[in-house]
C-alpha positions in Angstrom: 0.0 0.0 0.0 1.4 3.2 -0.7 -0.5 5.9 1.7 -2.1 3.4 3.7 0.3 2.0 6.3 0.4 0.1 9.9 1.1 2.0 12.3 3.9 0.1 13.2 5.7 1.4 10.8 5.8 4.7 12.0 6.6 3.3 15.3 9.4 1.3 13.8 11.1 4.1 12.2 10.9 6.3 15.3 12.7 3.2 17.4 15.6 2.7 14.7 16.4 6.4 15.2 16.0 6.5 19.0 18.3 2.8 19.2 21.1 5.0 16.6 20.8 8.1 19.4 20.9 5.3 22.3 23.5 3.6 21.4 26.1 6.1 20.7 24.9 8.7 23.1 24.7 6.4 26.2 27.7 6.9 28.5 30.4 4.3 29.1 28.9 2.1 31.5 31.1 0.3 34.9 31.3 -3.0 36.0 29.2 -3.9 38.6 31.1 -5.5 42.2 30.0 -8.8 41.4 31.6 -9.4 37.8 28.6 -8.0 35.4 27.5 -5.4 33.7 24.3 -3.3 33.1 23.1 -3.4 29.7 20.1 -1.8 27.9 17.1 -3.9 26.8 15.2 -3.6 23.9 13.2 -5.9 21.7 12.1 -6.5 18.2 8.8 -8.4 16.9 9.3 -9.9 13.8 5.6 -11.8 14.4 1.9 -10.5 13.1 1.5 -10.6 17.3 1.5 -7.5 19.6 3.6 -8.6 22.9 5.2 -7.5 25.8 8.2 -8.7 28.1 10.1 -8.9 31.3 13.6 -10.3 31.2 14.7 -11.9 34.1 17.7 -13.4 35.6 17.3 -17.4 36.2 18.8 -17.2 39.3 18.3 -13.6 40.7 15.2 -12.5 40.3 16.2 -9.2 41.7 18.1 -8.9 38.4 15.1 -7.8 35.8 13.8 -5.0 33.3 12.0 -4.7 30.4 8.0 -4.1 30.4 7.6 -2.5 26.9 4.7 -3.2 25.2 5.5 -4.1 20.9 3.1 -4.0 18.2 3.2 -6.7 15.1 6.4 -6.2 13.1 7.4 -3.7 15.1 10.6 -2.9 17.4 10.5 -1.1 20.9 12.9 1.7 22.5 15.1 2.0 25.4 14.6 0.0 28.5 16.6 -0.2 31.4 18.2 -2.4 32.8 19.8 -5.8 33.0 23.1 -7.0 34.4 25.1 -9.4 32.1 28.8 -11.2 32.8 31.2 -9.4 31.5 32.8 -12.2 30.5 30.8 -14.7 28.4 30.1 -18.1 29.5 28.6 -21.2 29.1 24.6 -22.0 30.5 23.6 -18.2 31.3 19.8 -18.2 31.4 17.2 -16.0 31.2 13.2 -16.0 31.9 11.5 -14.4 29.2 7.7 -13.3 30.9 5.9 -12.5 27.5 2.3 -11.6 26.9 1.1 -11.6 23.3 -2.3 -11.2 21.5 -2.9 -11.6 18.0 -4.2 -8.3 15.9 -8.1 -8.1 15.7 -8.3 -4.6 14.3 -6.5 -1.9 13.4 -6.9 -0.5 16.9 -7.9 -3.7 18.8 -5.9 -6.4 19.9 -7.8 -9.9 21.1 -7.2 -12.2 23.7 -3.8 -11.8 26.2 -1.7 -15.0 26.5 1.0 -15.4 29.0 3.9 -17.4 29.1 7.4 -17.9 30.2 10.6 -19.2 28.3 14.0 -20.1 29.6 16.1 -18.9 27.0 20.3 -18.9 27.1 22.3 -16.1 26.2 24.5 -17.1 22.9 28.2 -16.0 22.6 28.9 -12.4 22.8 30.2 -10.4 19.6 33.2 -9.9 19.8 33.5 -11.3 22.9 31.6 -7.8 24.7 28.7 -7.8 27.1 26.6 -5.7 24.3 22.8 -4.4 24.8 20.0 -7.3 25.2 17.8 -8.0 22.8 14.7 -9.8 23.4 13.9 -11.1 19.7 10.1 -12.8 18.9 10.4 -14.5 15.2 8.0 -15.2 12.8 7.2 -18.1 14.6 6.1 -16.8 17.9 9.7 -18.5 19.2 11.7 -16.1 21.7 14.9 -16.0 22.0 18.0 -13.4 23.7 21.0 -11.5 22.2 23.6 -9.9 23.4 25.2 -6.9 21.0 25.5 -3.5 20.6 24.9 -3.8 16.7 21.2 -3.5 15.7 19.4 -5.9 13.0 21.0 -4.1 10.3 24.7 -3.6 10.9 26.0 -6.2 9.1 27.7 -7.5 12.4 24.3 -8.6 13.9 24.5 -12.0 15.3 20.8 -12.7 15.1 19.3 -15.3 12.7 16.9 -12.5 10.9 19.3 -9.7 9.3 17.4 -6.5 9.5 14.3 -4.5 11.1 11.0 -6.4 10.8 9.5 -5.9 7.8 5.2 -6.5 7.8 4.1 -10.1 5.9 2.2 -10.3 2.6 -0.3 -11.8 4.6 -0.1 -9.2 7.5 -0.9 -6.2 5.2 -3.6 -7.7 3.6 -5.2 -8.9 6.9 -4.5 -5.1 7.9 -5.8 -3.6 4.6 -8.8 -5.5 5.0 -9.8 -4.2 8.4 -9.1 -0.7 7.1 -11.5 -1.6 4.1 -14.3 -3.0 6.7 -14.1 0.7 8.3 -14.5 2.5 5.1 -17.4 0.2 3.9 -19.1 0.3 7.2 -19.0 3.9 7.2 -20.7 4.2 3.8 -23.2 1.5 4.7 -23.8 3.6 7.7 -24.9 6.9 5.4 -26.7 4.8 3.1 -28.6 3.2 5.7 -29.2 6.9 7.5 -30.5 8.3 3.7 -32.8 5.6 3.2 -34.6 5.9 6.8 -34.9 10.1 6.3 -36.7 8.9 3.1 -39.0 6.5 4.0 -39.5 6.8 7.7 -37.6 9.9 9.0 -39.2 10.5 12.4 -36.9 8.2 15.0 -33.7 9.1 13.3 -34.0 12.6 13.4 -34.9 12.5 17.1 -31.9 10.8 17.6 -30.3 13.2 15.9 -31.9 16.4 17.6 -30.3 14.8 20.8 -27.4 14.7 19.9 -27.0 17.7 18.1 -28.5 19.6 21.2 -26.1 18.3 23.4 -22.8 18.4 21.3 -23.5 21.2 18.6 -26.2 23.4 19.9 -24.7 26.1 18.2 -25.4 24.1 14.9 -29.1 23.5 15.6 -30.2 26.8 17.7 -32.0 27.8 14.1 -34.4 25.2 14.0 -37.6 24.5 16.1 -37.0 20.9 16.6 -36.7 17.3 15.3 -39.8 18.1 13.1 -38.7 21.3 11.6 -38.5 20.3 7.9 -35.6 22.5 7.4 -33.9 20.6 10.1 -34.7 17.0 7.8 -33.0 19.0 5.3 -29.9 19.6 7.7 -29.4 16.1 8.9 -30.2 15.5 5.0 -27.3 16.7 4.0 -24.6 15.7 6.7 -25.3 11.7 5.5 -24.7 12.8 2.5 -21.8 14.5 2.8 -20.6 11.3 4.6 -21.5 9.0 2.0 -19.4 10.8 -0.6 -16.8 11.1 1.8 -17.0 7.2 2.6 -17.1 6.4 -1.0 -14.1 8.1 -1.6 -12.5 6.5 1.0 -13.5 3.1 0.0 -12.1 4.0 -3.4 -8.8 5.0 -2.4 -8.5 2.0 0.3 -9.4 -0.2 -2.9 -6.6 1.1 -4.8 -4.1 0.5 -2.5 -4.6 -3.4 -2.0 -1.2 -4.8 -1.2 
């Protein structure tokens, strides 16, 4: 689609260039007394899920962070903190406490699952503590990385190289809810026009409510629901909203992915 787009991808944009800021802006950063080191969290989505996630250590549970909240293909900002070895080492675990829900609507998520995975953290780059990622694949699977590159550099150690990008699948699932909205919009006018035609009288005392009590300003003209200039009123506000649904189903059509 070429105007219409998730907004994860606004979202994902704005956390590549606040990880770049991060990453080079955040000062050096000591050892801690009992051989680790505090890193920054953050986490990428490359699933059609939203989800959110607390790291925490396997066998300190005073050692945690996390708690940001990710939409589908998206990837989150800054947290703070975690405290890694400084030197890597076989069998370091961590509990991964993820919620995720799958996308009903373009502002509606549906039902929250929990669940908890023990993940280990793989061999440092370059053998340096780096930031932690908390990566969710395609597949729902979770797993931990330790690096101070992001999924583009060319030195990222993950198994997906590069920022999520949204599926085929995803964008059409997405594109159609944006299409249900459009439609039920103009179904809504159409319906509205029909019932000031035929049988006008319950529809424009609903409206006279309304109006009254959120644009009184609007309606102070007319005498009430009956007024036949105020029929002509609410008249012309459906139709102004069907031709604005209509063009809005046509441009949603034309930018089918």
């Amino acid at each position: 689609m070429k105007d219409i787009k998730p907004t994860n991808q606004c979202v994902l944009r704005g956390s590549r260039s606040l990880l770049v800021t991060g990453l080079f802006a955040l000062p050096a950063i000591g050892l801690c007394g009992n051989g680790t080191v505090p890193v920054s969290i953050h986490g990428v989505n490359y699933s059609g899920d939203d989800f959110s996630y607390v790291v925490e250590d396997a066998l300190d549970s005073s050692n945690k962070g996390g708690g940001e909240s990710i939409g589908p293909y998206e990837a989150g900002g800054i947290m703070c903190c975690y405290r890694l070895p400084q030197t890597w080492r076989r069998g370091v675990q961590i509990k991964v406490h993820t919620v995720h829900s799958a996308r009903l609507s373009p502002d509606k998520a549906g039902p929250e699952i929990a669940e908890t995975k023990v993940v280990e953290v793989p061999e440092y780059v370059d053998g340096k503590a780096g930031e932690l990622w908390v990566v969710r694949a395609a597949d729902g699977s979770l797993s931990v990385i330790s690096s101070d590159f992001q999924p583009d550099h060319a030195k990222w150690p993950g198994a997906v190289k590069g920022w999520p990008v949204p599926s085929l699948e995803y964008r059409r699932q997405r594109w159609g809810q944006y299409m249900k909205l459009a439609q039920d919009a103009l179904d809504t006018a159409n319906e509205a026009l029909d019932e000031l035609k035929n049988s006008p009288a319950e529809l424009l005392l609903e409206s006279w409510d309304v109006d009254r009590k959120y644009h009184a300003k609007l309606v102070e003209g007319f005498s009430g629901p009956e007024d036949v200039s105020y029929l002509e009123f609410v008249r012309k506000k459906f139709e102004k909203m069907k031709h604005n649904s209509e063009e809005k189903v046509r441009q949603v059509q034309e930018r089918r992915p």
